[in-house]
C-alpha positions as CSV (number, residue, x, y, z in Angstrom):
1,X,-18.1,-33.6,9.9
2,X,-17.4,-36.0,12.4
3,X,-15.6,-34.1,14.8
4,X,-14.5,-36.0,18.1
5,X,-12.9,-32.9,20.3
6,X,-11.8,-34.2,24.0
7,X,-10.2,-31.6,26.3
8,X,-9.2,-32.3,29.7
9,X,-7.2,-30.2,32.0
10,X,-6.0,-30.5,36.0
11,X,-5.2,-26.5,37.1
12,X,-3.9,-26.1,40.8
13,X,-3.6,-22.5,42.0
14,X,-1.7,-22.1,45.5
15,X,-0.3,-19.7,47.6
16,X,-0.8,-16.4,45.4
17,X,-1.4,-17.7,42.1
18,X,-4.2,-16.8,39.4
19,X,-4.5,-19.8,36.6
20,X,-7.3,-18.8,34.3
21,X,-9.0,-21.8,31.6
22,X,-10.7,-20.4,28.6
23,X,-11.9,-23.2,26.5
24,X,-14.0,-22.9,23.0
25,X,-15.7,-25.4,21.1
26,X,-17.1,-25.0,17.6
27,X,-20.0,-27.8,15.9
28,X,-20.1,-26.3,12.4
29,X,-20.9,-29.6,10.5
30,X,-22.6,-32.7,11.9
31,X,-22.6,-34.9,13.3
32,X,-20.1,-33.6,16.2
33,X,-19.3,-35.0,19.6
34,X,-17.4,-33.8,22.5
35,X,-16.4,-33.5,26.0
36,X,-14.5,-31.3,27.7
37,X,-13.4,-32.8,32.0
38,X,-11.5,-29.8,34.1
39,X,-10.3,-30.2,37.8
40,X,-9.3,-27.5,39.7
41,X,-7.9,-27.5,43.1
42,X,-6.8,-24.1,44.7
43,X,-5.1,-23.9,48.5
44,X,-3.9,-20.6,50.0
45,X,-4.8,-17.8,48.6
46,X,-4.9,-19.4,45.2
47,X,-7.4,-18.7,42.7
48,X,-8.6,-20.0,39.5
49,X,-11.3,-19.9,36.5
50,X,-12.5,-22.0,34.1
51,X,-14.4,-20.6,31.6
52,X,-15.3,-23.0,28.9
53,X,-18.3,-22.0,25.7
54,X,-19.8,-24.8,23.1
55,X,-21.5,-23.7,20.2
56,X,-23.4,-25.7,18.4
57,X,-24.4,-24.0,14.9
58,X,-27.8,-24.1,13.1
59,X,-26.6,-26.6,10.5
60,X,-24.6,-28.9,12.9
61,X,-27.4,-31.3,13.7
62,X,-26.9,-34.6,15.8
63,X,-24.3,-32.7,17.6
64,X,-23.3,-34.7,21.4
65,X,-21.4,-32.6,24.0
66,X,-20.5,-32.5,27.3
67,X,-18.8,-30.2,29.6
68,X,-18.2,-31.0,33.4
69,X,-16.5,-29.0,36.0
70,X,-15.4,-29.8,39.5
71,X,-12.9,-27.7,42.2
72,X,-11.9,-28.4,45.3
73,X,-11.2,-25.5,48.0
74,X,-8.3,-26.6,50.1
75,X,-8.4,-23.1,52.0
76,X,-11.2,-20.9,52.8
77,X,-9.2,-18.1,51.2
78,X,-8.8,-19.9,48.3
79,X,-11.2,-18.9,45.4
80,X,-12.4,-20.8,42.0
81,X,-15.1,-20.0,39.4
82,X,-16.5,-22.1,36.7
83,X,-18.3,-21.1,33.6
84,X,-19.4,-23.7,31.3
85,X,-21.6,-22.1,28.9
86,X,-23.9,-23.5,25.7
87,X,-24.8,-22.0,22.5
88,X,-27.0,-23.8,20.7
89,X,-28.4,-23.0,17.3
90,X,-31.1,-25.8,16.6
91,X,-32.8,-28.4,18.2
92,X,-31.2,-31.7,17.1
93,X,-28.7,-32.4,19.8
94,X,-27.7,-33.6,23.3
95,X,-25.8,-31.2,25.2
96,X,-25.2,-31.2,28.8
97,X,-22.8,-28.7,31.1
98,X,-21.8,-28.8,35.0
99,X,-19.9,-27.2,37.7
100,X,-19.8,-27.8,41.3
101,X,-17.0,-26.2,43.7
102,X,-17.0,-27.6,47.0
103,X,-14.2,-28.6,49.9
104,X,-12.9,-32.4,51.1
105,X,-15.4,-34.6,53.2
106,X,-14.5,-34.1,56.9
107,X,-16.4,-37.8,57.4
108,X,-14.5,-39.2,54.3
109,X,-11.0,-37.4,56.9
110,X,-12.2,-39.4,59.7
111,X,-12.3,-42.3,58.5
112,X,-9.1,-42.2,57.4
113,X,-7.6,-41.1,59.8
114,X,-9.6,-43.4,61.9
115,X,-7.9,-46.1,60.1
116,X,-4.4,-44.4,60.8
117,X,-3.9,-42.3,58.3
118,X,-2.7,-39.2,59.8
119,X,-4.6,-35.5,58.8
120,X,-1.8,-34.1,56.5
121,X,-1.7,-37.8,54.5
122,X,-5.3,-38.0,54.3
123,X,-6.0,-34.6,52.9
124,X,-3.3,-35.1,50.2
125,X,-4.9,-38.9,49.8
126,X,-8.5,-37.8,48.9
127,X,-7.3,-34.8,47.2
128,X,-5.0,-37.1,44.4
129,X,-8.4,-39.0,44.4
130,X,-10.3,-35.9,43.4
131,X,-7.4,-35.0,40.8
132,X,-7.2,-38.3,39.3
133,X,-10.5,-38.4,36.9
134,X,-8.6,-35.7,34.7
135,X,-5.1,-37.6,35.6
136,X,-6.5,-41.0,34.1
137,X,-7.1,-39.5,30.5
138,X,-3.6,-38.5,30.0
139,X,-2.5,-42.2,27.7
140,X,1.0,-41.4,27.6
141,X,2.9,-43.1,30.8
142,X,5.5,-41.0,30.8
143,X,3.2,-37.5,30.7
144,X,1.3,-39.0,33.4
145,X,3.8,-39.8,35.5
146,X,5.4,-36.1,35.1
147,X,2.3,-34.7,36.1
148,X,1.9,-37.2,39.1
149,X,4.5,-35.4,40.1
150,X,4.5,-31.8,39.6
151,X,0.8,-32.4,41.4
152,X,2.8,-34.5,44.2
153,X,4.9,-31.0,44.5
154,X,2.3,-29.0,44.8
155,X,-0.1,-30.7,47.1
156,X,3.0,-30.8,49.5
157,X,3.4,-27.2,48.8
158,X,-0.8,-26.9,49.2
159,X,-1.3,-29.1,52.2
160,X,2.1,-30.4,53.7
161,X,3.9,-33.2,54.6
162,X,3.7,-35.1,57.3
């Protein structure tokens, strides 16, 4: 009873690489609340899946969860799927679930580079934008900054330097 699960996760397939997410969620008892916030952003030929289930059982009334989803294509070779899935056993509780997959703003690229941000810096700019909603949940500095910069590494990898 009680049960306050928050997951969160950043996954950033590139070149070849396959990074599957399999999340699972159980509301047994009530009343249960969670949220689950993955970003996934795959350049190359770089694929990934998130594939995330909440079940909500017959007794765990009151239950609150949410599950949201978000990738960003850096390629057109690259490749991600999203799965966020509900089982709910009774009708006492507020459950929501989203995915959306999509590739950077080529209006939101202008205008940076229109204000002199060159291609390479912008793309690597509004991509650490996307990233950061999952990168601002992590409340240890030090984590944080450790996964700043393996991301860094990667989107230099991903998009380039310029």
């Amino acid at each position: 009873p009680g049960a306050e699960p928050v997951l969160n996760g950043l996954y950033v397939p590139v070149g070849d690489s396959h990074i599957d997410t399999h999340t699972r969620i159980e509301h047994n008892a009530p009343p249960g609340r969670s949220r689950e916030l993955f970003r996934g952003i795959a350049a190359g030929h770089g694929h990934g899946v998130y594939d995330g289930l909440v079940v909500v059982a017959k007794n765990a009334i009151k239950t609150d969860s949410g599950q949201q989803v978000a990738n960003l294509l850096l390629s057109p070779t690259a490749e991600m799927n999203a799965k966020p899935e509900l089982e709910i056993y009774n009708d006492d509780v507020r459950c929501s679930h989203g995915a959306a997959t999509g590739a950077l703003d080529d209006s939101a690229l202008f205008y940076l580079q229109s204000r002199g941000i060159g291609r390479v810096a912008a793309k690597r700019l509004l991509t650490y934008g996307f990233a950061s909603a999952a990168l601002q949940q992590i409340h240890f500095s030090d984590l944080r900054e450790l996964i700043n910069k393996r991301l860094d590494s990667r989107l230099r990898a991903a998009i380039g330097e310029e």
